[in-house]
C-alpha positions in Angstrom: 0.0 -6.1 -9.6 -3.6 -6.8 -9.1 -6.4 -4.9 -7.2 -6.4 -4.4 -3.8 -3.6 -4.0 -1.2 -0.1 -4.5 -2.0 1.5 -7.8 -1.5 4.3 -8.2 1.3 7.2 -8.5 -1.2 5.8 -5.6 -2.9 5.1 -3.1 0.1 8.4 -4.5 1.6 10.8 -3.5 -1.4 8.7 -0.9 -3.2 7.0 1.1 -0.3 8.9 0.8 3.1 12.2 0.7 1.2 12.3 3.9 -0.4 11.1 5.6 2.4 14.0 3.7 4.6 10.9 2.3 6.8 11.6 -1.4 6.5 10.9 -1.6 10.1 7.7 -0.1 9.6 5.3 -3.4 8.1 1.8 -2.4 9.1 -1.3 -4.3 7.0 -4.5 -2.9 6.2 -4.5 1.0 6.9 -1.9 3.3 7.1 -0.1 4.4 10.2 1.7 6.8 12.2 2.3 7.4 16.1 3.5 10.8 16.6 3.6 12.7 20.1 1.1 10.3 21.6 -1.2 11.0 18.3 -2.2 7.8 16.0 -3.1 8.0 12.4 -5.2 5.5 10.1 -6.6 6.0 6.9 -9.2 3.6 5.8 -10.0 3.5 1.6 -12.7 2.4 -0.6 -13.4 -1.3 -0.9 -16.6 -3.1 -3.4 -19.9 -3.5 -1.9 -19.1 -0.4 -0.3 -18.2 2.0 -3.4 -20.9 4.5 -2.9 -21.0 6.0 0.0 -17.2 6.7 2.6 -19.6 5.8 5.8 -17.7 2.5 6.4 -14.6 3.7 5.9 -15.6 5.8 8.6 -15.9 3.1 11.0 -12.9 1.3 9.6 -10.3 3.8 10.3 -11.9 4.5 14.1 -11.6 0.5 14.7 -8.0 1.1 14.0 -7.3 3.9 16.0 -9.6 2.1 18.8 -7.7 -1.4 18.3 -4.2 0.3 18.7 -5.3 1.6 22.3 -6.7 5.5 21.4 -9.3 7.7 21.4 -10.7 8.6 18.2 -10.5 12.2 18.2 -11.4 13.6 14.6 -11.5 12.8 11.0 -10.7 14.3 7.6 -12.5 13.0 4.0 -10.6 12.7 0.5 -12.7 11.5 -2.3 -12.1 11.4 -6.2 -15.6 11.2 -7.9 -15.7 10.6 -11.6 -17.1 13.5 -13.6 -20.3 12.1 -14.8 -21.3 12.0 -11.0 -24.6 13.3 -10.1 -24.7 15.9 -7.6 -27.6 14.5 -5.7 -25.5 11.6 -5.3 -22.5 13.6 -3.9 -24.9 14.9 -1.7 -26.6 11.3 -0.5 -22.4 10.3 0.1 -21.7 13.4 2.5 -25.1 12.7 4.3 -24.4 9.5 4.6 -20.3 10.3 6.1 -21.7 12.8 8.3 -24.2 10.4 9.9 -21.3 8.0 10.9 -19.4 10.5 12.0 -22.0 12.3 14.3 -22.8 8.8 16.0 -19.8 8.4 17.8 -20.7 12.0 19.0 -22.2 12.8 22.6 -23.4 16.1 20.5 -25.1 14.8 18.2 -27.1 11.4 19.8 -29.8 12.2 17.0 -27.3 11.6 14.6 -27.1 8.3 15.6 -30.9 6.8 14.0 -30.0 6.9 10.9 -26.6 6.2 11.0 -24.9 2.6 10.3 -23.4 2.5 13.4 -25.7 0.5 16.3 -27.0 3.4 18.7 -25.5 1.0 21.6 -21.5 1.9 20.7 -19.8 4.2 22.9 -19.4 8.0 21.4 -16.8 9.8 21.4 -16.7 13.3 20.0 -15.8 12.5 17.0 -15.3 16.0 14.9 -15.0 16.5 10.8 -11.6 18.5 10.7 -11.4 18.6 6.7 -13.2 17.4 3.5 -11.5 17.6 0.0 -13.3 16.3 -3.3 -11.7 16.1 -6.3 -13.5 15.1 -10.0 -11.6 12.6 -12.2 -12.2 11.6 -15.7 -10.6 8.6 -15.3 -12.8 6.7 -12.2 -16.2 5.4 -12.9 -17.2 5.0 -9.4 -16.2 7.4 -6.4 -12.9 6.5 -4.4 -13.3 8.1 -0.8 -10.3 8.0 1.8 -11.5 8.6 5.7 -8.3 9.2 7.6 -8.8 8.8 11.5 -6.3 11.2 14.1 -7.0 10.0 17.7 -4.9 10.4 21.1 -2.9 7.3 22.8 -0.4 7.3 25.6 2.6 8.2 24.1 4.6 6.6 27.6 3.1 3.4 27.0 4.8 1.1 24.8 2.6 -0.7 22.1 1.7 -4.5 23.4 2.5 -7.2 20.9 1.5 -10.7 21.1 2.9 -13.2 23.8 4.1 -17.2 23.8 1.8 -18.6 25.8 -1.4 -16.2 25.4 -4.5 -17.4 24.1 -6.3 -15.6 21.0 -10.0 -14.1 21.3 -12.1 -13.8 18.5 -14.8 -11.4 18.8 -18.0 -11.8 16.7 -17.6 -14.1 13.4 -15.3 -13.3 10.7 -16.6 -12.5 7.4 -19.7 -10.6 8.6 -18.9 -7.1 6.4 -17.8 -9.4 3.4 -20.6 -10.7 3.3 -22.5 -8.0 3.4 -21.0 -6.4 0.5 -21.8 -9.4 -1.7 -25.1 -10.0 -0.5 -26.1 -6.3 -1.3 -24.2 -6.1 -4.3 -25.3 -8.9 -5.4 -28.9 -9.7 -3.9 -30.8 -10.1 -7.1 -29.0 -12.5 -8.0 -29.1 -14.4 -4.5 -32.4 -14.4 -4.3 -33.3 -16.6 -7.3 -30.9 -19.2 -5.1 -31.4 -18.5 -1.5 -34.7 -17.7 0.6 -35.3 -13.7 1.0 -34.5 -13.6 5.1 -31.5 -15.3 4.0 -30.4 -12.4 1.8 -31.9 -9.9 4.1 -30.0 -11.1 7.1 -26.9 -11.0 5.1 -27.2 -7.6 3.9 -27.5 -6.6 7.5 -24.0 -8.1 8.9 -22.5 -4.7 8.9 -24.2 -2.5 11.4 -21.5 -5.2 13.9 -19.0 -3.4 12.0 -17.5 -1.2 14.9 -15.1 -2.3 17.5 -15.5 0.6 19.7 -17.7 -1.2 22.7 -15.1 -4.1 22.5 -12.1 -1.9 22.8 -13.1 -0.4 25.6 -14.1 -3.6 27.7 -10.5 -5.4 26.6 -8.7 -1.9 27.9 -9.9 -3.1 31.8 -7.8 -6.1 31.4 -5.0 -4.2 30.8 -2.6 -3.3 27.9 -3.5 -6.5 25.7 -2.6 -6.5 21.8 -5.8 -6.1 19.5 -5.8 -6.3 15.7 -9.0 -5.5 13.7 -10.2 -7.8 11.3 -10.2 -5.6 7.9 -9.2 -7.1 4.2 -8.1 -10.1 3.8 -9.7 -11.4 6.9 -8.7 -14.1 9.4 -5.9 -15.6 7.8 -4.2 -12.3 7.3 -5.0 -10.9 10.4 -3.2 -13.8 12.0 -0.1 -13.7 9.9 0.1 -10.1 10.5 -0.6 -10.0 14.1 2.0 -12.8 14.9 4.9 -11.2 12.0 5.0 -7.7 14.1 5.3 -9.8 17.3 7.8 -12.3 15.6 5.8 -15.1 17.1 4.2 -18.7 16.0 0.6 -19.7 16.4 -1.4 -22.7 16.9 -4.3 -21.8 15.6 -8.0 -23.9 15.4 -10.0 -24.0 12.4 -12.9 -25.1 13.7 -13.2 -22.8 16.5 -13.0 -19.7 14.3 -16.7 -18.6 14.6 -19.0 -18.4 11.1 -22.5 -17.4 10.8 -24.3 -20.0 8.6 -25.7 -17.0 6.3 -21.5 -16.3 5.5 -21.0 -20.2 4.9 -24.0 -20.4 2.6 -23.3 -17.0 0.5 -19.4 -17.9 0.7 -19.9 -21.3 -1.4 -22.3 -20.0 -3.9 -19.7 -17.4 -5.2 -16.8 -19.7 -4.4 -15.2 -17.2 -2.1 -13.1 -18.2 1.1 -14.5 -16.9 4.2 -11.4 -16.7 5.7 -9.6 -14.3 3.5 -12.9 -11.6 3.1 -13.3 -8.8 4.6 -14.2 -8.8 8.1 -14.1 -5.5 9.6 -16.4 -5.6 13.0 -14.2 -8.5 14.5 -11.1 -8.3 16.9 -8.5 -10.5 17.7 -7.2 -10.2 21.0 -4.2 -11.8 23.0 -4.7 -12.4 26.4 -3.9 -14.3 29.8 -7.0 -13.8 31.1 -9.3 -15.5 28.4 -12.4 -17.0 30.8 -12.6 -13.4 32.5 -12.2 -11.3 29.1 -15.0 -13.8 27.7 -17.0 -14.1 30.1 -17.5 -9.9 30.3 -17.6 -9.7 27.0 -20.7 -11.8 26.7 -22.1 -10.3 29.4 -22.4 -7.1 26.9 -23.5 -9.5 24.3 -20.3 -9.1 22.0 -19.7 -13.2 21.4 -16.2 -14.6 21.6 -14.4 -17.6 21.5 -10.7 -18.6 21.8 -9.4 -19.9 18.3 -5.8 -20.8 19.5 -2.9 -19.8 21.0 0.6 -17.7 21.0 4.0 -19.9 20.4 7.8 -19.4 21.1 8.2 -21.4 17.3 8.6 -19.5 14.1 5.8 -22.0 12.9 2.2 -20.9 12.5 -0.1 -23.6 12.3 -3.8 -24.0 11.3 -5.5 -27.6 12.9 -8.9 -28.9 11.2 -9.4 -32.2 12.9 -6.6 -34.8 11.9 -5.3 -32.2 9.1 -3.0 -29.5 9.3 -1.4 -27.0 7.3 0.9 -23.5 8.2 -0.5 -20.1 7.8 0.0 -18.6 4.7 1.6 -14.9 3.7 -1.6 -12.3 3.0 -3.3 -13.0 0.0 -6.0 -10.2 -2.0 -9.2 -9.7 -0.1 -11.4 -11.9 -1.7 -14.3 -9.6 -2.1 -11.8 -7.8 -5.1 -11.6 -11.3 -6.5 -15.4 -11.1 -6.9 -15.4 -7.0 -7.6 
């Protein structure tokens, strides 16, 4: 097995199957949906090894994407023993910040937080923190599990034939943010320094909080956050729990030219890294959603649409090729 998330086959026969929860395949976090309560637990990913603030924002993207409201979070970290104190101490500085800016209590919070001060708060609460010391990490693995409410009446919505599929924002904008700050010394002996800076800076548009909200007015329409393995496995997994096709446009799949640029130079495919910050959305009502959604400056485009075919299809100009089953992140590729 390599780094990174389990394969399909894998999670299928070695996960879900002892645990009799074949039915069960959900990609990317972990979940659970018990008495109108949702569960997601976001994990450590590279670029973003030394401080849990993003995993922060990833597991409330997932509670937000799946129709609830973040409610509180708990912290599990393994730190290797040769780990500074002070550094500990710059890590639970650095969670608390994230936390306290989706807080109405805490709007001061918010400054020097990753977060943008513009999101939506939420009351966000720390319910428990458990560190452990290892002598067998050599970096600090931290685990931010997200609890938030949802309407336990309400059945989950799953992707139609015959809606179209809303991006939001580009994909690739946290992946390339974790290369182009773990790697920026190297980048700038290629690439200008605004370049580099720019890049470095893709991840404060890493919360879907603002969007969730303005997609909830149109109604119960599936969302699915854009975390590892980006686009292309987002799609797959999207359309597998629906048991639908897609016809999907490559060319309308939004890219900032900073991503293309960093994305060549290491060789990495945009559309299998990490992407947290983006949503895909299914929807009958794609000029309205779009429309309001640029109106709060969140870009979004439609990239495709929903089919009644098992076939999921990707179109760039005259070629076209089917979607592939999720592949490894590709910033764990370039770890």
């Amino acid at each position: 097995m390599h780094t990174g998330e389990l394969t399909e086959t894998v999670k299928k026969r070695s996960v879900l199957r002892p645990l009799h929860l074949e039915g069960m395949m959900e990609y990317g976090h972990r979940k659970e949906k018990l008495s109108g309560l949702l569960c997601f637990t976001a994990g450590t990913l590279p670029g973003y090894m030394k401080s849990p603030w993003h995993q922060v924002t990833a597991a409330v993207n997932s509670v937000a994407a799946h129709g609830g409201e973040p409610l509180a979070v708990s912290l599990q970290g393994l730190i290797p023993i040769t780990y500074e104190e002070s550094s500990l101490r710059e890590d639970m500085k650095s969670f608390a910040a994230e936390v306290w800016s989706y807080s109405l209590e805490n709007g001061d919070a918010v400054a020097n937080s990753h977060a943008l001060a513009s999101e939506l708060r939420t009351g966000l609460k720390i319910q428990e923190v458990q560190i452990q010391v290892s002598d067998q990490l050599s970096y600090p693995q931290y685990f931010v599990t997200c609890i938030g409410s949802t309407d336990s009446s309400r059945a989950e919505p799953f992707l139609q034939p015959g809606q179209e599929l809303i991006l939001t924002r580009q994909i690739a904008l946290a992946g390339t943010a974790a290369l182009a700050r773990s790697h920026e010394e190297e980048l700038l002996k290629r690439f200008p320094a605004w370049l580099v800076e720019h890049a470095k800076g893709f991840d404060q548009w890493m919360s879907v909080m603002e969007v969730s909200k303005i997609v909830s007015r149109f109604g119960a329409c599936p969302m699915h956050c854009l975390s590892q393995g980006g686009i292309f496995n987002a799609l797959w997994e999207m359309a597998e729990r629906a048991h639908v096709g897609l016809n999907i446009n490559l060319r309308e799949i939004p890219i900032r030219q900073e991503s293309v640029e960093i994305c060549e130079y290491f060789d990495v495919n945009p559309y299998y890294l990490y992407s947290e910050g983006a949503l895909l959305i299914g929807t009958n009502r794609a000029d309205q959603l779009i429309r309001t959604l640029q109106d709060a400056g969140i870009p979004a485009a439609v990239i495709g649409y929903v089919t009644d075919k098992n076939e999921r299809v990707i179109h760039n100009g005259e070629n076209d090729r089917y979607l592939d089953r999720p592949k490894q992140d590709e910033l764990w590729r370039k770890a």
